[in-house]
N, C-alpha and C positions, 0 to 999 in steps of 0.2 A: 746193531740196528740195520735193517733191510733195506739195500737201496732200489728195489723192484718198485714198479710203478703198475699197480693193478687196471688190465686194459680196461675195464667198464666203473675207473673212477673220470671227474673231471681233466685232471690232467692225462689220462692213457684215451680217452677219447680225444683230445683236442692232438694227439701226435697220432693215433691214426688219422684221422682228418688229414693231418701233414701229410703222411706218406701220399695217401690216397690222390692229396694234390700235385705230388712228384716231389715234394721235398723227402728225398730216400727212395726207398726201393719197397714194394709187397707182392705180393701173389695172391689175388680176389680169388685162384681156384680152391687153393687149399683151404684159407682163409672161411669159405662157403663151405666146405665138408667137414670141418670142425668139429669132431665128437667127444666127449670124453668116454675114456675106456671102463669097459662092464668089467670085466675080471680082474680081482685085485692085483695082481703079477703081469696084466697084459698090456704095459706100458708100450714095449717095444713093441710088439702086434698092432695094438693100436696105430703106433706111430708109421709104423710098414703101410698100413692100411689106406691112414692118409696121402704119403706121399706117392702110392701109386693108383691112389683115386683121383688124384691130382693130376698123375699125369696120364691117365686113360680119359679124361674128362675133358683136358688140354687140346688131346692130338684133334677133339672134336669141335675144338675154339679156337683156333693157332693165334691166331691175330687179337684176342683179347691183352687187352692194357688194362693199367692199375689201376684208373678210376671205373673202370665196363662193367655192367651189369651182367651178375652170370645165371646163362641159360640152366636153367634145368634141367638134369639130362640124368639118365642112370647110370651109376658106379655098381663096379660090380666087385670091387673090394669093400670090405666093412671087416670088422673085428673080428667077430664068430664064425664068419664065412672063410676069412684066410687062411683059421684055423686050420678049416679043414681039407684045402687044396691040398694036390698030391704035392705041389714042390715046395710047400711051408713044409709037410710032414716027411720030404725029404731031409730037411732038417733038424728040427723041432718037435715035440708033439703038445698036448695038453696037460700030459702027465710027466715030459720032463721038465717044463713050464714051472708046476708045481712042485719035482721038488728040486729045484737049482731057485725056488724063489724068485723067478723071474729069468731075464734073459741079460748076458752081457755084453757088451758093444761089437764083439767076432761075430755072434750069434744073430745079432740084427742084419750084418753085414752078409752073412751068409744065407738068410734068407730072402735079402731082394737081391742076390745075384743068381738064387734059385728060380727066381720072377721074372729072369732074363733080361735083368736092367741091366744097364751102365755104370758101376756105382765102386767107390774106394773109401778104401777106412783109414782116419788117421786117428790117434793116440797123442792127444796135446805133451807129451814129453818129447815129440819129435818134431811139433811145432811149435813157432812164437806166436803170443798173441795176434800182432800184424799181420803175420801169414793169414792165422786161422782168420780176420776180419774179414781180408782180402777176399781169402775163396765164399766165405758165407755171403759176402754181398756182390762176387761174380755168379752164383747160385740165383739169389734172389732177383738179378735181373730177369729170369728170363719168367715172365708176366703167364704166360699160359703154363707156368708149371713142367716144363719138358725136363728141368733140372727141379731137384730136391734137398733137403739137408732136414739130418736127425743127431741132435745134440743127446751125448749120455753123459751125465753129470752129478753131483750132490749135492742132494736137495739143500739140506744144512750150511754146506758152503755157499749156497746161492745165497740164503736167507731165508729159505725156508723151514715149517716147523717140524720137517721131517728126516728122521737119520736116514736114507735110502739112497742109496742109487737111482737112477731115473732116466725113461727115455721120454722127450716129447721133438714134435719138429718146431722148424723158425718159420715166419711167413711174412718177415720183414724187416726194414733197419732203418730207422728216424737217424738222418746224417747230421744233423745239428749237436743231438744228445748223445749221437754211439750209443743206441740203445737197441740191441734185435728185441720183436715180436715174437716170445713164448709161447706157442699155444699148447700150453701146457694139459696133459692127458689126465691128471691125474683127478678123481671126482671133488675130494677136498682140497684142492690150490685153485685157482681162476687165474686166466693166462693174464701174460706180464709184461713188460717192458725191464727186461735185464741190461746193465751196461756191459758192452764186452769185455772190459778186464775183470766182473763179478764170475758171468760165464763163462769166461777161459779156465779162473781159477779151480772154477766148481769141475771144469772139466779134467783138468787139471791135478787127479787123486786118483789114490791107487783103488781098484776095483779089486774087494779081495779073493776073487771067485778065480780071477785071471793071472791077475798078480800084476797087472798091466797099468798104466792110469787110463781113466776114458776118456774121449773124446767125442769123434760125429763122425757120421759115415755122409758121402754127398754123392749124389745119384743126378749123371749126367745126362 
């Protein structure tokens, strides 16, 4: 049985609410660019997408807080388009995309340090839960998005209905429930309310692409 709490039932809105009123932690930038991803393997692109849409969106709001209304403003990351920058495809391309089936947690990691972020990869066999809580929710304070985090996990060990690997980012953490804000990429899941010891576990497995178990990359 799933213990995920779907954001747009009664109870996943009444804990956004929460956060929003500072019981926990969110980030309204990311939160606001929210897309789910077009290509079926383009979880981790996707997820690259957002968090440095988030944070070129940011540098142009510093002072936004977690209840602030966000400005409009143009991103010039999206999914298709990062594709096709020179330092994604110093990486990556579309057609290795296709056939590695997607992308693995090195692989995310390597292209936002291509993007000239600040950013480190851990592999939850190197960390404990508590750790991993800690840094997600020193991440999530910072309201304008300047820091980020990209959970890679399994779907199935989460509770979802799908055997896969998976990348989406967090944009939040309800401190009462320990529960992060999912905003999951994929077109058939609808973002969640995960408890962190469901998400650590799911992080928690071995990727077999890598041999490695996955975990989140977090972009300072």
């Amino acid at each position: 049985m799933s213990n995920l709490v779907a954001l747009h039932s009664p109870e996943g809105e009444q804990l956004l609410a929460d956060v929003r009123r500072g019981d926990g932690l969110f980030q309204p930038l990311l939160f606001h660019l929210f897309k789910k991803q077009i290509g079926d393997q383009n979880c981790g692109i996707q997820s690259c997408a957002m968090v440095l849409g988030a944070q070129q969106v940011g540098t142009q709001q510093p002072d936004i807080k977690q209840g602030d209304e966000v400005q409009r403003m143009e991103c010039k990351y999206e999914e298709m388009s990062l594709l096709t920058m020179p330092e994604t495809q110093s990486v990556v391309t579309p057609e290795l995309i296709k056939e590695c089936s997607g992308l693995d947690l090195n692989a995310v990691y390597g292209i936002l340090r291509a993007h000239h972020v600040e950013v480190a990869i851990h592999h939850a066999s190197d960390i404990t839960e508590d750790e991993f809580r800690v840094q997600a929710k020193h991440i999530l304070k910072q309201s304008n998005s300047s820091a980020g985090i990209i959970v890679n996990y399994y779907m199935a060990t989460l509770g979802q209905s799908f055997t896969y690997g998976h990348h989406s980012p967090l944009a939040g953490y309800h401190e009462k429930t320990d529960r992060f804000l999912l905003m999951d990429v994929w077109k058939e899941n609808e973002e969640c309310w995960a408890k962190t010891s469901d998400l650590y576990k799911a992080m928690n497995t071995t990727d077999d692409a890598s041999g490695k178990t996955r975990g989140f990359v977090a972009i300072y």
